[in-house]
C-alpha positions in Angstrom: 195.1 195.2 92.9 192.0 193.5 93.2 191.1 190.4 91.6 187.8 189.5 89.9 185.9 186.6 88.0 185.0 188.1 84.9 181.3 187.3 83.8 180.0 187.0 80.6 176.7 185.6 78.5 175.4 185.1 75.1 172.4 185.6 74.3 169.8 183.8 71.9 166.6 185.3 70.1 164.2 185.3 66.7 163.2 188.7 66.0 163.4 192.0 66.5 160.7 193.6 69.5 159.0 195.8 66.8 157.0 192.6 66.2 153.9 192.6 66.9 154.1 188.9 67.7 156.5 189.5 70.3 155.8 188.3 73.2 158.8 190.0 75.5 158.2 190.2 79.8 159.6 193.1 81.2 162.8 192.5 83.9 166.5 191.8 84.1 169.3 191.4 81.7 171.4 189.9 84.2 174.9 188.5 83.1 176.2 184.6 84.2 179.2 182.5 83.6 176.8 180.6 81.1 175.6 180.7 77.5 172.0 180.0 78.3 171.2 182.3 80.9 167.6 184.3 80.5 167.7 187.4 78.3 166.3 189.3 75.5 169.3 190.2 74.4 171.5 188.4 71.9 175.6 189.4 72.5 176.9 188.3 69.3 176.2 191.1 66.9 180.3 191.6 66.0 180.6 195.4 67.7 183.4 195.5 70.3 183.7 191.6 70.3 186.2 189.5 69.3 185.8 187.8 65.9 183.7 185.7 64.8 182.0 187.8 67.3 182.4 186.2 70.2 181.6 187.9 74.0 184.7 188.1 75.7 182.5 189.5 79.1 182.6 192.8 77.8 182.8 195.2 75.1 186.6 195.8 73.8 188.1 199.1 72.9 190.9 199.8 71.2 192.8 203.0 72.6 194.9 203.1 69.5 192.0 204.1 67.2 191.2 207.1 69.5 191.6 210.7 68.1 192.8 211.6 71.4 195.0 209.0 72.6 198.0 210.9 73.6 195.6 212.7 76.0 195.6 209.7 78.2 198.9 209.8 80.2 199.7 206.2 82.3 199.0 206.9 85.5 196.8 209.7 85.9 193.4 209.5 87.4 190.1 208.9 85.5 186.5 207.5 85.6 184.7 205.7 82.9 181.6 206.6 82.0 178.7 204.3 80.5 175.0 205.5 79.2 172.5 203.2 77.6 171.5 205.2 74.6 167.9 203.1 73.8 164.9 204.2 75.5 163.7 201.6 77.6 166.7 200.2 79.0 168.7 201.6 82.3 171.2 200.1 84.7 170.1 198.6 87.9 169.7 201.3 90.7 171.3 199.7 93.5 169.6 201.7 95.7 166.6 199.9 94.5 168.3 196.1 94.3 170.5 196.5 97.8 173.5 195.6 95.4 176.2 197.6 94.4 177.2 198.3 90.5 180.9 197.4 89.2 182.4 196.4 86.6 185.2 194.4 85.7 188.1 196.1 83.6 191.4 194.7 81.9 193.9 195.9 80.0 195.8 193.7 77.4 198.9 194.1 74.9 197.4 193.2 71.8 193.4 192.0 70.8 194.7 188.5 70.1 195.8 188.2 73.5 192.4 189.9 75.2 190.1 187.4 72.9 192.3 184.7 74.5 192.5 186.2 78.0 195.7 186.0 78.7 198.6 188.5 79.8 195.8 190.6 80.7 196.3 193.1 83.8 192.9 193.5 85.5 190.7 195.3 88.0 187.3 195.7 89.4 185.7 199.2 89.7 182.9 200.1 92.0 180.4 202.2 90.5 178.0 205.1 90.9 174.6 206.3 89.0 174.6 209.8 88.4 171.8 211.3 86.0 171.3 207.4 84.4 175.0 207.2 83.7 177.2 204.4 85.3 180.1 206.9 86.2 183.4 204.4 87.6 185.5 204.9 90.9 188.6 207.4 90.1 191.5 205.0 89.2 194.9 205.2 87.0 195.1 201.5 86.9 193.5 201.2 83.1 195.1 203.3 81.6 198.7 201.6 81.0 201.6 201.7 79.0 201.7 199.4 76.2 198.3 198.1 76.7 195.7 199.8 74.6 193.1 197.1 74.5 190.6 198.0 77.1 188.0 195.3 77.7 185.1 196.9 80.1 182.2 195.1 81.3 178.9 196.1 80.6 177.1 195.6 83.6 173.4 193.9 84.0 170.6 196.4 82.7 166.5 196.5 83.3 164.1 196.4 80.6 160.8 197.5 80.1 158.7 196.2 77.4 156.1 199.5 77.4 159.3 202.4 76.6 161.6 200.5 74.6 162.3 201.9 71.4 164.8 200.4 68.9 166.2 197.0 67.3 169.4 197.7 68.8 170.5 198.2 72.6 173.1 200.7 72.2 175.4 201.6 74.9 178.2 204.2 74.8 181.6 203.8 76.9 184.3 206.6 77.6 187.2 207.8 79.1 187.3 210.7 81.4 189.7 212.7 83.4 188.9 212.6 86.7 190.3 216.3 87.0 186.6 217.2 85.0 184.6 218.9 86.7 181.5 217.3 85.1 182.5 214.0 84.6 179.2 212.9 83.0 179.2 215.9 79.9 180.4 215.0 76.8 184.1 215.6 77.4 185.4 212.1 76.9 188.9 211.9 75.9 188.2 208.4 74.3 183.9 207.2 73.4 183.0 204.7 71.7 179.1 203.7 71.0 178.0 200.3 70.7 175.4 198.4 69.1 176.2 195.4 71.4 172.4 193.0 71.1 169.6 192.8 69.1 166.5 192.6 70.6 164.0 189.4 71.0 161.2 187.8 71.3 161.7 185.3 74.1 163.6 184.5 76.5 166.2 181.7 76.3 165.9 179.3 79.7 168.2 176.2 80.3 168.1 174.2 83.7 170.0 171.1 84.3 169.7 167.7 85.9 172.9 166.5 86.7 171.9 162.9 87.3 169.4 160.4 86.8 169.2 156.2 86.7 167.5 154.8 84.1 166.5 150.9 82.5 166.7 149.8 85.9 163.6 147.8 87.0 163.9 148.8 90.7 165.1 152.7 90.1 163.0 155.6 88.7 163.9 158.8 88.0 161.3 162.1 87.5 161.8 165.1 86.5 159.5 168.0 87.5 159.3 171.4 85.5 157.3 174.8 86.8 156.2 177.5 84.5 156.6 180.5 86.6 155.3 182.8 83.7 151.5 183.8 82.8 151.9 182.8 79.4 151.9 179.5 77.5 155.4 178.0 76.4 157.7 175.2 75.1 160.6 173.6 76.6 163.1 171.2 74.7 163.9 168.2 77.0 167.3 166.5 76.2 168.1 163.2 78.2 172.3 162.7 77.9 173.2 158.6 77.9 176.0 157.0 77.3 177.2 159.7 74.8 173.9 159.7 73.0 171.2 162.4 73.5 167.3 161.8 72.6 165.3 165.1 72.6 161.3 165.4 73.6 159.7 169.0 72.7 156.6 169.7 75.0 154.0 172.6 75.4 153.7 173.9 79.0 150.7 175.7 80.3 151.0 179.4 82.3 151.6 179.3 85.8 151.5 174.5 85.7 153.6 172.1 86.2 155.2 169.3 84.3 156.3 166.2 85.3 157.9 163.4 83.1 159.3 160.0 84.1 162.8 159.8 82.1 162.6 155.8 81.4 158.9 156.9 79.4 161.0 159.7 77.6 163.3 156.4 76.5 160.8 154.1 76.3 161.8 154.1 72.5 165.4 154.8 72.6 167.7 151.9 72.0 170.2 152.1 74.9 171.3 150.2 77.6 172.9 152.7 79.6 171.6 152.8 83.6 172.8 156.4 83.8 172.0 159.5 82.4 171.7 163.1 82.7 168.7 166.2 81.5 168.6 169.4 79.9 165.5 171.5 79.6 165.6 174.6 77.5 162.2 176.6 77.2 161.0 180.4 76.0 159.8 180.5 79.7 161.2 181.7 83.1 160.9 178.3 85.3 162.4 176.2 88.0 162.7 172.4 88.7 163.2 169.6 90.4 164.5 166.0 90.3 163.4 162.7 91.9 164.7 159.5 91.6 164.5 156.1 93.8 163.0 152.0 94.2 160.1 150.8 96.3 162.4 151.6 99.1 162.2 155.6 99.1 163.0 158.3 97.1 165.2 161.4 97.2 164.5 165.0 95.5 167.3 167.4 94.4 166.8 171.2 92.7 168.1 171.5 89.2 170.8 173.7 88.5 170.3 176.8 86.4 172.4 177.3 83.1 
């Protein structure tokens, strides 16, 4: 049985993309271990999550509450199927991204224990696109005995501000005997719809600087942040010391640069820590980098993306 590090994000936004202050860049929903990661999405609208709803990397289905449960038999062979039911939105073609599509499945006793991941039995499905559905490898791993919560990963999804049409991205997941012959018509034995995000007006972007020295008269440290985006933005800067944190909002122009000097961000902060660590979260996509030394020389490091 294959093994798999399950992947999930949450997602933060204002307003719906109906807006006609929007301002929403077409791209990626891509998923990450982390709760910043860029996004238009927002994962915690409650449907197929645990409570209070919570992502647990996927959406969760509960067999039991299937009309046709006792048509899925432990141990026979089926696919499961995925569509994206709002215009506007498809999964990634890997023939386009040189990537292949899976998803991550598990299987769990009870919903306490999935929310918890734990006693889970899990597997990892490769995946193919037929007719814009995400249609699973055969396998009769998922379907077990005494283990009707299914948790099945949605997987990452491109956007496109110019066709989408909703509030809501709503994608549908069922179960689907392999023995079909048309394993992408509506003959799921189990389907369940989801309204799993709202839709936004900006991107969410976090990057972190994992170390900087600071109230030292010989040592500096910089911090340099790129809008890669053409459009204005803001950015929250949070400098960590000594347990305290001291936040700086700034306005970044399209397509510049930024640079900051971390003992000016402090200049009226009273600490006495010589250590410290930044956070930048903007409405931008962007990159960065961090410098820090004496008269001596310096040293540069790239800042890690959240």
């Amino acid at each position: 049985m294959k093994k798999f590090i399950m992947v999930f994000v949450v997602f933060v936004f204002m307003c719906a993309i109906v807006h006609a202050d929007c301002n929403i860049t077409n791209g990626n929903i891509t998923y990450s271990p982390n709760v910043n990661a860029p996004s238009i999405i927002n994962y915690q609208t409650g449907e197929g999550y645990c409570l209070p709803s919570v992502n647990p990397g996927g959406v969760v289905i509960d067999l039991t509450k299937c009309d046709r449960v006792n048509d899925l038999i432990p141990g026979e062979d089926y696919v499961i199927v995925q569509e994206i039911k709002t215009e506007g939105f498809a999964f990634l073609n890997p023939a386009e991204d040189a990537t292949n599509i899976s998803i991550a499945v598990k299987a769990f006793i009870s919903e306490s224990d999935l929310c918890d991941d734990v006693n889970g039995i899990e597997i990892e499905l490769d995946c193919d696109l037929v007719s814009g559905r995400l249609v699973s490898e055969i396998s009769d791993e998922f379907i077990l005995v005494a283990r009707p919560f299914i948790l099945v990963e949605i997987p990452s999804v491109s956007y496109n501000k110019e066709t989408v049409n909703g509030d809501n991205l709503s994608v549908s997941v069922g179960f689907n005997d392999a023995n079909v012959i048309c394993i992408t018509c509506e003959q799921s034995i189990c389907k369940s719809t989801f309204d799993i995000g709202k839709l936004s007006c900006l991107d969410s972007y976090s990057l972190l600087f994992p170390y900087g020295v600071c109230n030292q008269d010989d040592w500096w440290t910089g911090i340099v942040v790129t809008n890669l985006t053409s459009e204005n933005g803001s950015m929250d800067v949070i400098i960590y010391v000594d347990g305290f944190k001291y936040k700086t909002v700034m306005t970044v122009q399209s397509n510049s640069v930024k640079t900051m000097n971390i003992d000016e961000l402090l200049s009226d902060a009273p600490i006495d820590g010589t250590t410290c660590y930044v956070e930048v979260n903007s409405n931008f996509e962007m990159d960065g980098v961090g410098i820090y030394g004496n008269s001596i020389g310096h040293s540069a490091f790239l800042a890690r993306k959240k």
